[in-house]
C-alpha positions as CSV (number, residue, x, y, z in Angstrom):
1,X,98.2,133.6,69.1
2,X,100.7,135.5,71.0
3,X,102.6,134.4,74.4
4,X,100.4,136.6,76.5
5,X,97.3,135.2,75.3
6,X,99.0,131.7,75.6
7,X,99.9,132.6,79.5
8,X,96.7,134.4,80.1
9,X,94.8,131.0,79.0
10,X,96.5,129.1,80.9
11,X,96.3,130.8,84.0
12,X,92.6,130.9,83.8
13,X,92.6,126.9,83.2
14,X,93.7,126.5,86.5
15,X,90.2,128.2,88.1
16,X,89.9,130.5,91.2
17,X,90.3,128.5,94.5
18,X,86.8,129.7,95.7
19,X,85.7,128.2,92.3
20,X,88.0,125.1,92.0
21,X,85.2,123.1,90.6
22,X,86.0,124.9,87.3
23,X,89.2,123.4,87.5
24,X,88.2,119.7,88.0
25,X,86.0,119.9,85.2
26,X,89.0,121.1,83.2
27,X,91.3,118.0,84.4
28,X,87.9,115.5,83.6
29,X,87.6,117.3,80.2
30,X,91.5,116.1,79.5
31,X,91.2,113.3,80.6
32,X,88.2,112.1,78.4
33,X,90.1,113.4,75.4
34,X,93.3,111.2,76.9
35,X,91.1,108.1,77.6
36,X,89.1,108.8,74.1
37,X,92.8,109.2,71.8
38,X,93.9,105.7,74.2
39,X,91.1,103.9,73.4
40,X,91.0,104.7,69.4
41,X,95.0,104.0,69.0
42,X,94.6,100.9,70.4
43,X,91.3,99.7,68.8
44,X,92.9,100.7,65.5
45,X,96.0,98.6,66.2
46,X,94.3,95.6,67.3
47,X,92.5,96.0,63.7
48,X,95.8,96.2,61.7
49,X,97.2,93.4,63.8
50,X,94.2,90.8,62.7
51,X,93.9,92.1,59.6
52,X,98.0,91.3,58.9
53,X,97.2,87.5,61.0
54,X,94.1,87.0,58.3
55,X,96.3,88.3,55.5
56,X,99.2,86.5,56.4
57,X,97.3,82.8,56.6
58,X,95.2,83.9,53.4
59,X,98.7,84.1,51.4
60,X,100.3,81.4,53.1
61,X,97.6,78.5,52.6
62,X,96.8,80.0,49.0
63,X,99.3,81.7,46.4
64,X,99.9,84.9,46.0
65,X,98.4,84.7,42.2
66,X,97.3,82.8,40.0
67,X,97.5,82.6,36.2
68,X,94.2,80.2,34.4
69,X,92.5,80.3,31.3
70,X,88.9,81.6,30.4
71,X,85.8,79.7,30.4
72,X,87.6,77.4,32.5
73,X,89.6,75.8,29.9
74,X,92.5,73.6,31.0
75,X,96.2,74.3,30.5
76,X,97.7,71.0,29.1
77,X,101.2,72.2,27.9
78,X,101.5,73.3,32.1
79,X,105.2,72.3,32.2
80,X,106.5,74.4,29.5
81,X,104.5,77.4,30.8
82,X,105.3,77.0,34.3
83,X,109.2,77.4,33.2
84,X,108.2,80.2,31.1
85,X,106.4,82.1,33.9
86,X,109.9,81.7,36.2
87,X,111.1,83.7,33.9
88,X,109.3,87.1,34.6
89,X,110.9,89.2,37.2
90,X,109.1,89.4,40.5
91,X,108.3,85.3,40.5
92,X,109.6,83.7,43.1
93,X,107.8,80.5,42.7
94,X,105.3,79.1,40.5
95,X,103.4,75.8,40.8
96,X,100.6,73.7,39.0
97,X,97.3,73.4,40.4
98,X,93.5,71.8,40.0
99,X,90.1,72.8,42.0
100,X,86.6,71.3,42.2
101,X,84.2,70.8,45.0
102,X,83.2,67.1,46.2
103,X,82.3,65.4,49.2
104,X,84.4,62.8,51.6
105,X,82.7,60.3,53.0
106,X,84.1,58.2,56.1
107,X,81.9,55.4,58.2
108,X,78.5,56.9,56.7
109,X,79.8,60.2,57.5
110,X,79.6,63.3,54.7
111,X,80.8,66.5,54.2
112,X,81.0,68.7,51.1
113,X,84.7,69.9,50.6
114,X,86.9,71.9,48.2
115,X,89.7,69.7,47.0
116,X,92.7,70.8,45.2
117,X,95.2,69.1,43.1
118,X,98.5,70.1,44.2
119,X,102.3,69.1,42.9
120,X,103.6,68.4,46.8
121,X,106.9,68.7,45.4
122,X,106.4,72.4,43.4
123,X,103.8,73.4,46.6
124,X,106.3,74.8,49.1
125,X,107.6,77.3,46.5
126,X,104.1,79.2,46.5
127,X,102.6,78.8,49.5
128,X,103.1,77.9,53.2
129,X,101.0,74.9,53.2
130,X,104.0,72.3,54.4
131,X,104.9,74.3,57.4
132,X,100.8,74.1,58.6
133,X,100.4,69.8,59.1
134,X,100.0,69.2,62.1
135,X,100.0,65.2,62.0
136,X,101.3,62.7,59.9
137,X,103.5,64.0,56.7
138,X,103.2,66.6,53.7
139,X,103.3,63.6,51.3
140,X,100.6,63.0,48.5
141,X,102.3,59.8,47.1
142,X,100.4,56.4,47.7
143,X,100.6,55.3,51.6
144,X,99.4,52.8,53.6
145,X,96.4,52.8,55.4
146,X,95.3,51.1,58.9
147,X,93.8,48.3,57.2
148,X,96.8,47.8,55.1
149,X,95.6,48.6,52.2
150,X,97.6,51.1,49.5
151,X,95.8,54.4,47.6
152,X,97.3,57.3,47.1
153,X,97.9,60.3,49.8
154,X,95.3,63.3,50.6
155,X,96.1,66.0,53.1
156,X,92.4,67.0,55.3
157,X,92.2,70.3,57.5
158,X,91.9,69.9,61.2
159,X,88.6,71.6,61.0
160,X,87.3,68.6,59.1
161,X,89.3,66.1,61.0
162,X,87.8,66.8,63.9
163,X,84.2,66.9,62.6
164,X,84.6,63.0,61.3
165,X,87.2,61.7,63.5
166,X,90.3,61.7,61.0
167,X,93.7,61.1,61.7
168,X,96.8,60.5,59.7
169,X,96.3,57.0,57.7
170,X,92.4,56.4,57.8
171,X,90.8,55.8,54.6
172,X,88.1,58.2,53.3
173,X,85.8,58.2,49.8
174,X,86.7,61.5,48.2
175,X,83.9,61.7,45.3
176,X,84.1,64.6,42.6
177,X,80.8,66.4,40.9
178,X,81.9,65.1,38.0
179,X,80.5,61.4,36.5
180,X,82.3,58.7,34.7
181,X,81.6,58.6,30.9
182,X,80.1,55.7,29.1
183,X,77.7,55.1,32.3
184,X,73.7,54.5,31.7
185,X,72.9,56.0,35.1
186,X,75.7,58.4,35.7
187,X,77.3,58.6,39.4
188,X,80.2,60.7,40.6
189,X,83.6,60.0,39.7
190,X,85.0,58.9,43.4
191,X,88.4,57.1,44.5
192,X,90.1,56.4,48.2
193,X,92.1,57.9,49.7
194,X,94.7,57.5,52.5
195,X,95.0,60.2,55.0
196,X,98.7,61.4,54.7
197,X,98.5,64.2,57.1
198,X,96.0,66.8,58.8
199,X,97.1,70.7,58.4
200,X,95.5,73.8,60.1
201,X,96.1,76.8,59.2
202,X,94.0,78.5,61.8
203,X,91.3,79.6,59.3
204,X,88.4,78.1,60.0
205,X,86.9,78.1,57.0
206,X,89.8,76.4,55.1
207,X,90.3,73.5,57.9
208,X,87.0,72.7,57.0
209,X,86.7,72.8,53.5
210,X,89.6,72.3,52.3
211,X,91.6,68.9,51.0
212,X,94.2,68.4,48.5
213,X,95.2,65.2,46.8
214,X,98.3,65.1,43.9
215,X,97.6,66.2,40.4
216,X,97.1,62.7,38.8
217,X,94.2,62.4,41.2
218,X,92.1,65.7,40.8
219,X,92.7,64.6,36.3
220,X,90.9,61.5,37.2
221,X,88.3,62.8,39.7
222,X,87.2,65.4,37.6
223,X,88.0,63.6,33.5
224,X,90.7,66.7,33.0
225,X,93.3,66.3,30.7
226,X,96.0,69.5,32.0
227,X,95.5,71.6,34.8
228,X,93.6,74.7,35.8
229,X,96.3,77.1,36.3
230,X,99.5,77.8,37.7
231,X,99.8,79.4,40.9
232,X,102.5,82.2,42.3
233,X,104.8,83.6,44.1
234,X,105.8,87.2,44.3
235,X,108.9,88.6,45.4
236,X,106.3,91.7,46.8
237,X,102.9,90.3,48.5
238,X,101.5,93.8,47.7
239,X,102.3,94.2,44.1
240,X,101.7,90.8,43.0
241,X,98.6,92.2,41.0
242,X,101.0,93.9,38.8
243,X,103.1,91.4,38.6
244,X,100.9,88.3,37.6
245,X,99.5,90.9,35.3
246,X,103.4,91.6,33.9
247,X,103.2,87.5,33.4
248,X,99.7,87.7,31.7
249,X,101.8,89.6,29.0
250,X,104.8,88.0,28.9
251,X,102.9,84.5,28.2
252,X,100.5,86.0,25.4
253,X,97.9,87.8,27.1
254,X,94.3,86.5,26.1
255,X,92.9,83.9,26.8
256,X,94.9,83.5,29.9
257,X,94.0,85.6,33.1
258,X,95.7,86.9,36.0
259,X,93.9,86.8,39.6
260,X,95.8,87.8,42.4
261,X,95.1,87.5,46.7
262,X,93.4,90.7,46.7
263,X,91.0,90.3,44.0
264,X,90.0,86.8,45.3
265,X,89.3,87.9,48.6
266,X,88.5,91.5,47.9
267,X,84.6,91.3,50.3
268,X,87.0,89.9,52.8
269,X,89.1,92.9,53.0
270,X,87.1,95.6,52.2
271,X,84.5,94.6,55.0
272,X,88.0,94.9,57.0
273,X,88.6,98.4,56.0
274,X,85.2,99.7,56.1
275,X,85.1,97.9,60.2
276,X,88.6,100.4,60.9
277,X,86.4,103.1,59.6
278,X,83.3,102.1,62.1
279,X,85.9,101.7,65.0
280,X,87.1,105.5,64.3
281,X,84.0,107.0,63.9
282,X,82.2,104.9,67.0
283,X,85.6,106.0,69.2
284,X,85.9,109.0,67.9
285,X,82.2,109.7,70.1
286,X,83.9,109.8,73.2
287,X,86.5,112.3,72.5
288,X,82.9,114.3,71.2
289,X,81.6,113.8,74.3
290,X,84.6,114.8,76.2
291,X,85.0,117.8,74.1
292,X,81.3,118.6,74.9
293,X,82.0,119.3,78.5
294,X,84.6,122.2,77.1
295,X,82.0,124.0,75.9
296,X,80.1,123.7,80.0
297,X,84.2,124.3,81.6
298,X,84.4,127.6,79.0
299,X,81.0,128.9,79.7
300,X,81.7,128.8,83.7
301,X,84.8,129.9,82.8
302,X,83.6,133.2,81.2
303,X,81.3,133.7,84.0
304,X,83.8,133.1,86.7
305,X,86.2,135.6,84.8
306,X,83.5,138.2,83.3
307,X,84.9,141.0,85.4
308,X,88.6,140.5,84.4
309,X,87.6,140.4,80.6
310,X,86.0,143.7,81.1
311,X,89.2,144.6,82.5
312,X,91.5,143.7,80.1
313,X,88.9,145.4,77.0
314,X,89.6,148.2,78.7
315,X,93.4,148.0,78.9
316,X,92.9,147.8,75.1
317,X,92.5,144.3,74.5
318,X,90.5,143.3,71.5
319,X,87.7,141.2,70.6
320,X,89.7,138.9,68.5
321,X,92.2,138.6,71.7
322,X,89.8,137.9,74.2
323,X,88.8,134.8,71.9
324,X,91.8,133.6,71.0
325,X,92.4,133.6,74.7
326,X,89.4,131.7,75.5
327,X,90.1,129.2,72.3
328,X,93.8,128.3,73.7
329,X,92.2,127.2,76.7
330,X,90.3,124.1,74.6
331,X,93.8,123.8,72.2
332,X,95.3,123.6,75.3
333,X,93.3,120.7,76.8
334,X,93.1,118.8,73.3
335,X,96.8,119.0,73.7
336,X,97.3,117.6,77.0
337,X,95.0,114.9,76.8
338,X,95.7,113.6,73.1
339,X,99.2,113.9,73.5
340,X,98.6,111.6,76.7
341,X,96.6,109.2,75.4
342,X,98.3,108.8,72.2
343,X,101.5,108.6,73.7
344,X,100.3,105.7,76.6
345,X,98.2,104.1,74.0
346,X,101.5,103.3,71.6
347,X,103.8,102.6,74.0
348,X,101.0,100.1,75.5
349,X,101.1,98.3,71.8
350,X,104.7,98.2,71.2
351,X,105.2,96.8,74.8
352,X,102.5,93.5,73.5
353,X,104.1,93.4,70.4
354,X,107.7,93.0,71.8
355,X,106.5,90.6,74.4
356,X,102.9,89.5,73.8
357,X,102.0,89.6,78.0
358,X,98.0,90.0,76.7
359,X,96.8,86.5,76.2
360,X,93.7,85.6,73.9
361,X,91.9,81.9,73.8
362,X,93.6,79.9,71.6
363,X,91.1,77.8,71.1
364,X,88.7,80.3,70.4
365,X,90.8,82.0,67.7
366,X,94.1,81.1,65.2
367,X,96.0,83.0,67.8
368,X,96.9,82.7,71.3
369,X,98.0,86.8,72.1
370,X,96.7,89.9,71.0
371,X,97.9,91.2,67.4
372,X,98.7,95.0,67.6
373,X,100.1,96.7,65.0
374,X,100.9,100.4,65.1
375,X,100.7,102.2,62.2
376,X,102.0,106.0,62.6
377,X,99.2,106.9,59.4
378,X,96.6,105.8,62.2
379,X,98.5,107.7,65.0
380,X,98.7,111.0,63.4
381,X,94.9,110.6,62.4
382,X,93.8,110.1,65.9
383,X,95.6,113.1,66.9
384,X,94.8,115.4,64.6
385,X,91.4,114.5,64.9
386,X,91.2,114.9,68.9
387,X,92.6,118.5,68.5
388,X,90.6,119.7,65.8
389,X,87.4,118.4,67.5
390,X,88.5,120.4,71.2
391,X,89.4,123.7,69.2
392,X,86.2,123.7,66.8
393,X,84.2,123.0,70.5
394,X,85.6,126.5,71.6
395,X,84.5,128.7,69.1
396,X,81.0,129.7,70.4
397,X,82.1,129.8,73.8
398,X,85.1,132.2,72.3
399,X,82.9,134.1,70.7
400,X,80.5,134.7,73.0
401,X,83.7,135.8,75.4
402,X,84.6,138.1,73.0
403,X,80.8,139.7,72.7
404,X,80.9,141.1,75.9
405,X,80.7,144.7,76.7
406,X,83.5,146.0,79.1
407,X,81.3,148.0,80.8
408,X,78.9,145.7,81.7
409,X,81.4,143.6,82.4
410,X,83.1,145.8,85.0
411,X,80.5,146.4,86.7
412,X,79.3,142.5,87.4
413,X,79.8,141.2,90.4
């Protein structure tokens, strides 16, 4: 496209005064393209901020791997290992740990839970856990309750607090799906328990569910003799699949396994990924529709101008010029109005991440301000995609501009 094509389109953009509705239509066109790039960049970032919040509490309350055994066998010799696993380049942190599912039970009240076994002492070094009670004290020792009475510590989520009417150093039943051996009628394992301190770590689900009591506790809750695995901590959160697989090695391979965030929350974040792709492609419909009404601004435009196309055919000007022409004038308005949009729409989210003015119920969701996070990947995308979709919208109306026979074209009026 040469300059005088480039000058000729614009020119004709800006409409004959007798027809200056041409014109407007032009400026509505740009800005739908400008409101439609806006709108994406910052539904996208808005995606990548909660999807980082989610992330972040995910790998904070739980580890960033974990190594166990098959079949659910126990690792009894945990001690050794877990020295042997600090070993391996990329650990940061490693940790012993226990799972099962049980219930609590509190003045007739019941809920099924998900209670882990947990060193409190080896904890911090793998996950975030500490940092996230709320009340009372990250302490699984033995701690007196209330009523005066001594048993050993359990840490309850807020979520679940709140639904029985915990607080720090109350006394709840925490039974096991396990049963005692040697019974005629068997009956789940069960002990008490004094609340030591409630945590949230603003995922619902998990200040719910979740409980953890000390190692010694989960053995005798559910008749283990070891532990279930050792949990860790990677120097990088994003290549701690390689790495726990590295330790898999290192330790013997079979039968232990490796399981790392991703993999045990990989519904979780795919559903995340595919909802980014809805949110482009739902968006991406308005900067259609926009784009639509350069096909209507082109078509006017080609009437308006009919006679000075004849005019310049004549001069010598060819088919293929007379449509590039017409096509600049759609480049030309994708331009404007996704360089616009894109450009209000990041400076909008680095202005709330710097100083977080767009406030969100906190008690509603795990955070109290909107999480943007701009990613220039998502940026480019949006505006490559709002200027392809305005220049492919111009190539009928192009086309059809450059169909016309000068004569004819002359000689309307």
């Amino acid at each position: 496209m040469g300059p005088m094509e480039l000058f000729i389109a614009v020119r004709y953009l800006r409409g004959k005064r007798k027809i200056g509705f041409i014109s407007w239509i032009t400026y509505i066109t740009a800005m739908g393209v400008c409101l439609g790039s806006f709108v994406l960049v910052v539904a996208l970032a808005v995606a990548n901020g909660f999807e980082k919040e989610v992330r972040d509490r995910i790998v904070g309350t739980l580890a960033h791997a974990k190594i166990t055994r098959y079949h659910g066998d126990p690792i009894e010799e945990y001690d050794s290992l877990r020295r042997e696993i600090l070993k391996c380049p990329g650990i940061t942190g490693a940790a012993p740990f226990i799972s099962g599912k049980g219930g609590v039970e509190r003045d007739q009240v019941q809920e099924g839970v998900m209670f882990f076994g947990i060193d409190d002492t080896l904890e911090p070094s793998v996950s975030d856990l500490k940092s996230t009670v709320q009340w009372g004290r990250f302490n699984l020792d033995s701690a007196v309750s209330r009523r005066g009475r001594t048993f050993p510590g359990i840490l309850i989520g807020k979520g679940l607090a709140d639904r029985m009417g915990i607080r720090d150093s109350a006394e709840i039943v925490l039974m096991s799906l396990a049963y005692a051996e040697g019974e005629i009628d068997p009956v789940p394992k069960m002990a008490r328990f004094t609340v030591t301190g409630v945590f949230e770590t603003g995922m619902f689900e998990y200040d719910l569910n979740f409980v953890y009591v000390s190692i010694e506790s989960a053995q005798f809750l559910l008749n283990m003799q070891g532990v279930e695995g050792i949990q860790l901590r990677t120097a990088d959160l994003f290549k701690a699949d390689r790495i726990a697989e590295t330790v898999r090695n290192h330790i013997g391979g079979y039968p232990y396994r490796a399981i790392d965030w991703q993999m045990e929350n990989r519904s979780l974040f795919q559903w995340m990924k595919l909802e980014k792709t809805i949110i482009f492609l739902v968006i991406s419909l308005i900067m259609v529709v926009a784009a639509f009404n350069i096909i209507s601004s082109l078509v006017m435009m080609i009437i308006e101008k009919r006679r000075e196309i004849g005019i310049l055919m004549s001069m010598g000007a060819s088919p293929g010029a007379i449509m590039r022409i017409f096509m600049a004038n759609g480049i030309v308005i994708g331009f404007i109005g996704s360089t616009i949009g894109v450009s209000l729409s990041v400076a909008l989210c680095l202005a709330q991440y710097k100083w977080r003015f767009i406030p969100i119920p906190g008690d509603l969701y795990f955070i109290n301000t909107l999480p943007v996070i701009v990613r220039p990947l998502d940026v480019i995308a949006v505006y490559v995609a709002a200027n392809l979709i305005c220049w492919l919208v111009t190539l009928y109306p192009a086309w059809k501009a450059a169909s016309l026979l000068p004569a004819e074209s002359i000689r309307y009026e």
